[in-house]
Structures are given as C-alpha cells and as structure tokens.
N, C-alpha and C positions, 0 to 999 in steps of 0.2 A: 388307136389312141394317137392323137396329133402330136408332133413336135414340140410345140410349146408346152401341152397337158405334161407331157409326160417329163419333159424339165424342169419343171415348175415344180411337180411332186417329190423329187429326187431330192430335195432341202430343202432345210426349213422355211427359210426366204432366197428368193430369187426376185431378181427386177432385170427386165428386158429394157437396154437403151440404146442410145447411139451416141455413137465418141462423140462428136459433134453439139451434143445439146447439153446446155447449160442447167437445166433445171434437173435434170439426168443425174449430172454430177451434186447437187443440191439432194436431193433423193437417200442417194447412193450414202454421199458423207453424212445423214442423219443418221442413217441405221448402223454406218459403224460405227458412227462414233458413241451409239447407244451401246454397241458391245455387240452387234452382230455381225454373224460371219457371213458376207452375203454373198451369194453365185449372181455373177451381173453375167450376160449375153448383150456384146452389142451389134445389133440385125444388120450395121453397115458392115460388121467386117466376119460376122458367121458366114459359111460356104450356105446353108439353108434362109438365108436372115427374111428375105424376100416372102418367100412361105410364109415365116415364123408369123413377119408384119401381116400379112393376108389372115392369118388364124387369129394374130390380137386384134385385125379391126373386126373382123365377124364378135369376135366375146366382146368387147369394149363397145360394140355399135357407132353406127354411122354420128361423123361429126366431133367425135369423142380425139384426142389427141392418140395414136398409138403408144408413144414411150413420154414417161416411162412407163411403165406397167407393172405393180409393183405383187407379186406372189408373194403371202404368208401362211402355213400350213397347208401349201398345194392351192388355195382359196385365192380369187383375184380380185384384193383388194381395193383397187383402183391407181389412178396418176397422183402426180405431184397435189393439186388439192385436196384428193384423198385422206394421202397418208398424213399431211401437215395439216388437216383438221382433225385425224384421231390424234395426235401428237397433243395439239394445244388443248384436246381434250381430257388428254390423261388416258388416252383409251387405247395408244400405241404400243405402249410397254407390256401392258396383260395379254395382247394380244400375241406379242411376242415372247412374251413366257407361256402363255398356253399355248404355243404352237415347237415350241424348243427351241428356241431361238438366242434367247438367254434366262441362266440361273440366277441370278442376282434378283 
C-alpha cells in the first residue's frame, strides 16, 4: 500500500496541500468550517512529501494540478473544482455524512 493510500484511509477526510497555495487554504477552510475534522499533509514540509506528490500525480493523471487533493472516505475526490462543484451542488454535505465526517 502506498503512502498516500494508506493516509488517506486512516480518516475520514484527508486533503494533501502545500503551505504555499492559496486555493489549498480555500479548500481546507470549506470543510472546516462545514464541521469537519480534517488531516491536511502539506508535501512541502512532510519528510516523504516528494513521494507522496509522485503517488498523487500517477492517481490524479498527467496535467491534472497535484494539491490540493482532497480524500473523502479513503475515495479521491478530486481538487479545488471538484469539491466546490459538489458544494454548490448540495452534494458535499452527504457525501460527508456518509463517509463520517459530520453528524449534523
């Protein structure tokens, strides 16, 4: 099991960023402030981060931005347009109660 996989799994949401990026921190402050607890990694200052970026670009494909990357029930739901299309779809929130992310 790779590095990322196996972080990813370990809670319920997890997003891979770097200190550095603005859209990262954009990300990040949606899902708390929806009530989630979330494990960020950021690959500039992990001892493995290098790796980790080499594992998200093979899952996320060539082209694709690496961070953020955003994990919901172990599952890689994609970047920053991802998640803020399931958002403005209403489709963010279930997704994170079905994954235990929040009771409300």
């Amino acid at each position: 099991m790779d590095q990322v996989t196996k972080l990813a799994s370990e809670r319920a949401v997890v997003v891979f960023t770097s200190s550095r990026c603005c859209m990262c921190h954009s990300v990040t402050s949606l899902l708390t402030n929806l009530g989630v607890n979330v494990a960020v990694y950021e690959l500039d200052k992990e001892q493995r981060g290098r790796e980790m970026e080499r594992e998200l670009a093979r899952k996320l494909g060539c082209g694709a931005p690496i961070v953020p990357a955003v994990f919901i029930g172990g599952t890689l739901v994609g970047g920053t347009n991802r998640v803020m299309a399931l958002h403005l779809a209403g489709e963010l929130v279930p997704m994170l109660k079905n994954a235990g992310a929040l009771w409300l």
